[in-house]
N, C-alpha and C positions, 0 to 999 in steps of 0.2 A: 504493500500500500504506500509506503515510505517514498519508494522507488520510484509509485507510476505519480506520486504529486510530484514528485522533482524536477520527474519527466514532464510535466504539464506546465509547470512553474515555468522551466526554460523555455517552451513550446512558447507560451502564453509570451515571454519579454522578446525573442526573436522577434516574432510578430509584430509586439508594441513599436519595436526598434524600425521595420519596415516598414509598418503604415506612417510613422511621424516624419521617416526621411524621405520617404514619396511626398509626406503631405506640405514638408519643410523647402524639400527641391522646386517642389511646381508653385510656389509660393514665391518661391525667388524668383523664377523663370520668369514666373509672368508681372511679376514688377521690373525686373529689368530687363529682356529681352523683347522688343517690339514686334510684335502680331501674334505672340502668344495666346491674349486675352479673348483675340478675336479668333486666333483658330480654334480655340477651345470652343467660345459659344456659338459657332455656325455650325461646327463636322460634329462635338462632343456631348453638348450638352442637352441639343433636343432630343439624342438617344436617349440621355437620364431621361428627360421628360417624359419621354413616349417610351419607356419602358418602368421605370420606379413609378413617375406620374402616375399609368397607367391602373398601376398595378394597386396605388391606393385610393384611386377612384372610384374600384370597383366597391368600397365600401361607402355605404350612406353619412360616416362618421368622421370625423376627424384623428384621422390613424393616428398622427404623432401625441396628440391628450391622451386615448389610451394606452397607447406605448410606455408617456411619461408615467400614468399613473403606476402602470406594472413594473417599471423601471425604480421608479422611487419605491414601492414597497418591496422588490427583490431585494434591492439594495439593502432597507434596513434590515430582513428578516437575514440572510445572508451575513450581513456586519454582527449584529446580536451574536448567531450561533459561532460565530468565528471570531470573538474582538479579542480573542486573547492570542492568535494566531497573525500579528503584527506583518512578516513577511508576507503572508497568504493574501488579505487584502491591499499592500500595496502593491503588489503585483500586477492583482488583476482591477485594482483602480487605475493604475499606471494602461493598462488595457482598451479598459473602459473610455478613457480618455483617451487614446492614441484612436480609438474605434471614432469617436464623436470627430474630432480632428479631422479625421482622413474625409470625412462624409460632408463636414463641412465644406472642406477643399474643393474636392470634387465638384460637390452639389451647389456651390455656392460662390465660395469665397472667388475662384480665375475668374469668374463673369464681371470682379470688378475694377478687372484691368481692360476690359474690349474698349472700344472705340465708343467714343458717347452716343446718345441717341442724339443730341443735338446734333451731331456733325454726319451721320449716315442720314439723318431724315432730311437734309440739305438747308435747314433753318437758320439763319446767320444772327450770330449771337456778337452783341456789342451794346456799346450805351446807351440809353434812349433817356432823352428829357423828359423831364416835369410833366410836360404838356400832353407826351404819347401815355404817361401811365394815368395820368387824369382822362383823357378820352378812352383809358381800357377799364378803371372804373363806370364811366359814366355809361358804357355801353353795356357793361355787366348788369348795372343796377337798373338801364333799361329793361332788358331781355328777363333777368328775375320778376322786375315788378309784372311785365306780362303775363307769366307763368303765373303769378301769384291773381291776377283780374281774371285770368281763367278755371279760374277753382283748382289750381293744380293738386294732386294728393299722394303725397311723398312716402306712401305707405303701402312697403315690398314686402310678400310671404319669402321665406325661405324659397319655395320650390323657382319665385319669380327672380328672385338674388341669383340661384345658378343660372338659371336661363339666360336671363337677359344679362348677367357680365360676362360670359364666355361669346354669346352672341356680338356686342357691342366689340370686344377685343378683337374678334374674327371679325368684322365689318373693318377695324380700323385697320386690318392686318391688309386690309387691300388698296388702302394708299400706303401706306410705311412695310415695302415683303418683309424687314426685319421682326415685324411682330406677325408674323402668320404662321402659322402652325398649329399642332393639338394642345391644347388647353383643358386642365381638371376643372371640374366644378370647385367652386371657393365653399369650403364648409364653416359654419359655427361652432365655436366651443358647445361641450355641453355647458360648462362650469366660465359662462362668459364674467362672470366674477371674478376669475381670476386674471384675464386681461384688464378690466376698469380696476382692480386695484392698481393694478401699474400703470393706469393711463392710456392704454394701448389698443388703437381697434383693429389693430388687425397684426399677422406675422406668415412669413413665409417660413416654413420650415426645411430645410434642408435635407430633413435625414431624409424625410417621406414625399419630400417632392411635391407639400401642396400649399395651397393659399386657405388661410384661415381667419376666422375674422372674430369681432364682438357682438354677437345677436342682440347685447341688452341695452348699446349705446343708443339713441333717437334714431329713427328712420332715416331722415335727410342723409345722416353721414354714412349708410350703408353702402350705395353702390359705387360713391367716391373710393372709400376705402377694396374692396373687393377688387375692383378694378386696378389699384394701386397693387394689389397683393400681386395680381394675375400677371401684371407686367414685368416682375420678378420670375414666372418662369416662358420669359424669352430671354431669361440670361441679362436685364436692367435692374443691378440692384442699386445703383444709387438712388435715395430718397428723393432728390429733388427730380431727379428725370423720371421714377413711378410715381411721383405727385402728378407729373405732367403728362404722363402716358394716360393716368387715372382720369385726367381731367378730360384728353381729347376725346379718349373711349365712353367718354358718358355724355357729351355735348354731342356726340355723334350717333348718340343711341336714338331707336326709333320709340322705346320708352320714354312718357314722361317724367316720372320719379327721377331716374336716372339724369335725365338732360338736368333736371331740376337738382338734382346732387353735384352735379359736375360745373352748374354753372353758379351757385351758392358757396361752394367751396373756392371756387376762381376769383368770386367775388372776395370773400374774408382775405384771402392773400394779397393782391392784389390792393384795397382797403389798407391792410395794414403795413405794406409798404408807405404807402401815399399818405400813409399817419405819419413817418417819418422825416417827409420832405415837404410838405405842405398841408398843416393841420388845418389849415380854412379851408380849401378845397375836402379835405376830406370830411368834415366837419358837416361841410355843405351836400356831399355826396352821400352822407349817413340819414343825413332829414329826409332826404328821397325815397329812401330804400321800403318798400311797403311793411305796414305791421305784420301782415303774416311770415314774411321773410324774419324780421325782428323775432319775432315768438321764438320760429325756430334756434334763433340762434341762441336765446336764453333759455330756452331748454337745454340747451346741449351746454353751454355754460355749468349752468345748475347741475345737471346727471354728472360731470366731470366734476365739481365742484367736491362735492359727496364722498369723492375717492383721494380728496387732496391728502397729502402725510408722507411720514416717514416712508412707505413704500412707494410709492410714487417718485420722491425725488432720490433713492435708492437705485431704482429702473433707472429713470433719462439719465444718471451718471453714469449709468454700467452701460445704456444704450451711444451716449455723445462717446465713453471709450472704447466700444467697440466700431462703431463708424470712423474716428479717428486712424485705429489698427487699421482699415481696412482703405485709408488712404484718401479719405474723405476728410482733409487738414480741419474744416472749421467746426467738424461735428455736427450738432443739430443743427450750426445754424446753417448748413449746406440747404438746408427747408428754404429758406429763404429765395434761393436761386430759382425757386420755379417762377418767379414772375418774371427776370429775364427769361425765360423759356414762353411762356405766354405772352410777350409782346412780340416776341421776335414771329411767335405764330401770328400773332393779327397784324405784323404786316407785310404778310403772304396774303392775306384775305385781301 
């Protein structure tokens, strides 16, 4: 018995040692060697998709929540029966962790060395005045208030969330080929409590290959977010370019909820640029904006509110230094960037 743990033990570190130097190499490569990034996510990674994707789509459920939950209870009951067996669990924590690593890599982490979407979608990014981002408010807060004089009703069933965000991605997949291919249904936590504790509506998971989201946040921010998860598996993880993938995919939906999500959320960004460089204009453009839009957005205020605390600003620390890691210098506030992304698209239009 002695023998075949030892056997295992070594088995088990070989292993750890191999998946972390694959997962450390291609980590290097694709930060310093140019079209790494990009060979990865054209030839490598819609295989993961359309094969991992695939495979955990075939479930109604959010694979990776029940993974984690099985995972954290193996763990403890495992750790218990074994804590006085010190080598035996760092071994196979040492494991554990070389396992998650590799998965990230692979599944995740090369995609955020490709070529931006800003620069294959052929959108020309530079400065714009005062002026152009006050005319993309004012046309925002046109297009919402009419949505809003038309009784809009921003109010998606689960089975409407799958549908029309994979649809919406696949419609956008036909102006941008970079976002076309197969797409999993975005599923909801069960336990969406545990995303609003941490602020969070939505994550891509890596190991499982799918987009997840928070079922219990307001309506309105559902198919923005969703949409945002979904663009994450064509290989765009920066936040600021699946704000704005999120955004085009929903303003391009033949759903209204959706258009009504995608242009609400365009709005708030947008708005809270233009808070920065001209608070009269902005000030001015907020008295416009219809009471029903208003509602919305203090609701969602208030639900986010509820969850403020130590947990919360726990997450966005651990979240601004894993964005950082992952070469996205300013952290969260790389968020910001999507309104130079949305100007640079209105003026294509």
């Amino acid at each position: 018995m002695e023998k075949r743990e030892k056997s295992t033990d070594k088995k088990l570190i070989i292993s750890s040692a191999v998946l972390l130097i694959s997962s450390f190499t291609f980590q290097i490569l694709a930060r310093t060697v140019s079209g790494i990034g990009d060979w990865y996510a054209k030839l490598i990674y819609p295989v993961v998709v359309g094969s991992i994707g695939r495979l955990s789509g075939l479930f109604p459920f959010a694979v990776v929540e029940i993974l984690s939950y099985a995972l954290i209870l193996y763990c403890l009951v495992y750790g218990i029966r074994h804590f006085r067996e010190g080598k035996r669990l760092l071994i196979r924590t040492l494991f554990l962790i070389a396992c998650l690593f590799f998965l990230f890599t692979f599944n995740c982490g090369i995609n955020y060395y490709r070529t931006p979407f800003s620069k294959t979608s052929g959108l020309e990014m530079k400065k714009s005045s005062e002026e152009e981002l006050k005319n993309l408010c004012l046309s925002l807060t046109e297009i919402v208030n009419g949505m809003c004089k038309e009784g809009i009703n921003e109010q998606v069933d689960t089975a409407v969330v799958k549908k029309e965000s994979v649809k919406a991605m696949r419609k956008l997949g036909e102006t941008y080929p970079e976002l076309s291919g197969y797409y999993p249904q975005p599923k909801p936590l069960i336990l969406s409590q545990y995303f609003s504790v941490q602020q969070l509506c939505g994550q891509y998971s890596p190991f499982t290959v799918e987009a997840t989201y928070n079922r219990s946040m307001p309506d309105y921010n559902i198919p923005h977010t969703v949409c945002h998860e979904l663009s994450h598996l064509r290989g765009f993880m920066r936040e600021d370019e699946a704000n704005f993938i999120g955004y085009l995919a929903c303003i391009g939906s033949d759903n209204e909820a959706f258009r009504y999500s995608g242009y609400l959320t365009g709005w708030v960004y947008a708005t809270n640029a233009l808070s920065k460089t001209d608070l009269v204009s902005y000030r001015e453009i907020c008295h416009q904006l219809d009471q029903k839009a208003w509602d919305d957005l203090r609701d969602n205020n208030e639900f986010w509110g509820r969850y403020e605390g130590k947990a919360a600003e726990v997450s966005n620390k651990m979240n601004n230094t894993y964005l950082k890691m992952n070469s996205q210098s300013d952290g969260v506030k790389s968020y910001g960037r999507m309104v130079d992304l949305m100007l640079a698209y209105a003026r294509t239009r």
